[in-house]
C-alpha positions in Angstrom: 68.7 103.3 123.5 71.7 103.9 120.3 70.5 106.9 118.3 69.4 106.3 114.9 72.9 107.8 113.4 74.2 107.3 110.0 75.9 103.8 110.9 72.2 102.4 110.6 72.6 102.8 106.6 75.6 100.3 106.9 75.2 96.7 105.5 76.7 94.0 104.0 75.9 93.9 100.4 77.6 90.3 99.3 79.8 88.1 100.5 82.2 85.5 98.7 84.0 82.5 100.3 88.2 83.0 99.5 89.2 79.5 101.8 87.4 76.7 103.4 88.7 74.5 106.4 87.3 71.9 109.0 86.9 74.9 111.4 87.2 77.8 110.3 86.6 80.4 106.6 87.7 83.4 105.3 85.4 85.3 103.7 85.3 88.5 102.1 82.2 90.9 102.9 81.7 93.3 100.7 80.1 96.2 102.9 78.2 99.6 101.6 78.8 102.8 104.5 77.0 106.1 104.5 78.7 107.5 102.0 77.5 105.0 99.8 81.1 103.9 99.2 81.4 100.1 98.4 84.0 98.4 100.2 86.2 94.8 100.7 86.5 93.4 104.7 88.1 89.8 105.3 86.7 88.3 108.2 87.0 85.0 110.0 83.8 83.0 110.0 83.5 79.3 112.2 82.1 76.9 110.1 80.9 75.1 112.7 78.1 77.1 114.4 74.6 75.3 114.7 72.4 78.3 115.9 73.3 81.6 117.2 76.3 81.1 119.2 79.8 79.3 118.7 81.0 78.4 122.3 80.6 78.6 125.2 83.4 80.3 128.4 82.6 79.0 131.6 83.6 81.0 134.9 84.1 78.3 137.4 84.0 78.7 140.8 85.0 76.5 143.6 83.7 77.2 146.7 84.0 75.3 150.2 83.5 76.1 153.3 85.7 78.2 155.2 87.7 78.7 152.4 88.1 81.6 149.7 86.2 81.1 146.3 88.3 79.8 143.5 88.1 80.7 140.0 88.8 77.0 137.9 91.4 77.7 134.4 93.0 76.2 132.0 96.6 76.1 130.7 97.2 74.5 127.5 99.7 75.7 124.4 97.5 77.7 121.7 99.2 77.0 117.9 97.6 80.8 116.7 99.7 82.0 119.4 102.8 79.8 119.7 102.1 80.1 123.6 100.6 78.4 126.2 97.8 80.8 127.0 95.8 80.6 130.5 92.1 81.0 130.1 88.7 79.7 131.1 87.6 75.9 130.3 85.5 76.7 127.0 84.6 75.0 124.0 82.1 74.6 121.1 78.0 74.5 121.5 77.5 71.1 119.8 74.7 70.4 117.7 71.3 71.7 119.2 72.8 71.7 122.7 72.2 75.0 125.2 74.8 76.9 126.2 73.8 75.5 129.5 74.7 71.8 128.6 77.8 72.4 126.7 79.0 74.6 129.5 78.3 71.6 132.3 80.1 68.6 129.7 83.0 70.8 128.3 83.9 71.8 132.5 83.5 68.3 133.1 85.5 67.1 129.9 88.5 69.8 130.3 88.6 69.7 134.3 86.8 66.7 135.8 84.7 69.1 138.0 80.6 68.8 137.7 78.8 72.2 138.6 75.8 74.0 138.7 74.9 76.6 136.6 74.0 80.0 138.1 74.1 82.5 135.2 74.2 82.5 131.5 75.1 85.8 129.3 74.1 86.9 125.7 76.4 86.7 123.1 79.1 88.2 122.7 81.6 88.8 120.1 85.3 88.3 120.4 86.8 90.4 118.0 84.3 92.2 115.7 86.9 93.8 113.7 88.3 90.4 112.4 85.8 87.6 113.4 82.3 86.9 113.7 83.1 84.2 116.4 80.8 84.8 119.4 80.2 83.1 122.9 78.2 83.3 126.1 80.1 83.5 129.0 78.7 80.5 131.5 78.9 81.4 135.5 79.0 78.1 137.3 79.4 77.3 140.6 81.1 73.9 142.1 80.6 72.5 145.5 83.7 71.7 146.7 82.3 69.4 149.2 80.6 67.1 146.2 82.6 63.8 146.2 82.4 64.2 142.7 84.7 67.3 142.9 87.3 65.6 145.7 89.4 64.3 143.1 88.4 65.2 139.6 89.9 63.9 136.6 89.6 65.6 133.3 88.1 63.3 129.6 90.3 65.3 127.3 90.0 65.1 123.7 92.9 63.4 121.0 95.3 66.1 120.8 94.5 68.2 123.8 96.9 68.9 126.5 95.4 70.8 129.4 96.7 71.4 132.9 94.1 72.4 135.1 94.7 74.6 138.4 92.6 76.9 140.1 93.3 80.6 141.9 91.8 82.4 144.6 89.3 84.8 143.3 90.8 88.2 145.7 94.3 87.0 143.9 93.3 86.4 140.3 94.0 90.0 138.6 97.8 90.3 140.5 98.4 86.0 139.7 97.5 86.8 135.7 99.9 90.1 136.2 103.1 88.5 137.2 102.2 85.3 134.5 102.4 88.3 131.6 105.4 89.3 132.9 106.8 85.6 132.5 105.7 85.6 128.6 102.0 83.3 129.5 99.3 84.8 127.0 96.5 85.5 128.8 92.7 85.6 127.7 91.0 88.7 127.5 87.8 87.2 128.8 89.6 86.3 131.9 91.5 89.4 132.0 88.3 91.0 131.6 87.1 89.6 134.2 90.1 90.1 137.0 90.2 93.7 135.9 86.4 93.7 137.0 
């Protein structure tokens, strides 16, 4: 259980929009601490969320028989970073969709791979200090012997450009090592994950 400490007389007293886009806002939140000190934060806000989570990052795993399981990522060049970053297939929750469903298309969509969904996570927040973006992180696992996953051919959307590969899971943490030593970004969810 958290104590009941002074950070439960913290709030958010007002906020004001300072830019609108397609995706994305800044705001400014005006936010009162213990010390009853009113101050000024700029944070990030989607402008596309429908309920209570923005997206959804799917840990994909291929297994087969005989064979180690593979984790299933994503390559693609990232314009916030000016980098091709390698990360988990993800995306948006659209409309009134679960973060069950938009896990199972957006795999499908980014990789060509259909899976089964084995566990779902709360919400969680990507960067609290600058964003209140937030995702569950989707565990699904893909038959490898499923014709549907012999040859799989990924529906990207206009304007994305993603190569799809796949690592063994025992090799993952030393693989996303040596790629950050050749200048790739990496994800923190996936490094998150490798690190264990």
């Amino acid at each position: 259980t958290i104590k009941n400490t002074q950070m439960q007389e913290c709030k958010v007293t007002d906020k004001k929009t300072l830019f609108k886009a397609k995706w994305i806002q800044l705001t400014e939140a005006t936010w009162v601490g213990p010390d009853k000190v009113s101050r000024q934060w700029e944070v990030a806000e989607r402008t596309t969320r429908k309920g209570d989570t923005d997206a959804v990052v799917i840990m994909a795993f291929l297994k087969r028989p005989n064979m180690e399981d593979h984790i299933i990522l994503v390559k693609q060049f990232r314009p916030p970073l000016s980098a091709i970053c390698v990360e988990n297939p993800a995306g948006l929750i659209d409309g009134k969709e679960t973060a069950e469903a938009a896990a199972i298309r957006e795999l499908h969509e980014e990789t060509g791979y259909t899976g089964t969904v084995k566990f779902v996570s709360p919400a969680a927040y990507n960067d609290p200090g600058m964003s209140n973006a937030n995702c569950k992180m989707v565990f699904v696992e893909i038959d490898g012997t499923d014709p549907r996953n012999q040859n799989p051919v990924a529906k990207n959307d206009d304007g994305e450009f993603i190569e799809v590969f796949s690592v063994p899971v025992p090799s993952l943490l030393s693989t996303l090592t040596e790629w950050d030593s050749q200048g790739v970004k990496i994800s923190a969810q996936l490094y998150d994950f490798a690190l264990g």
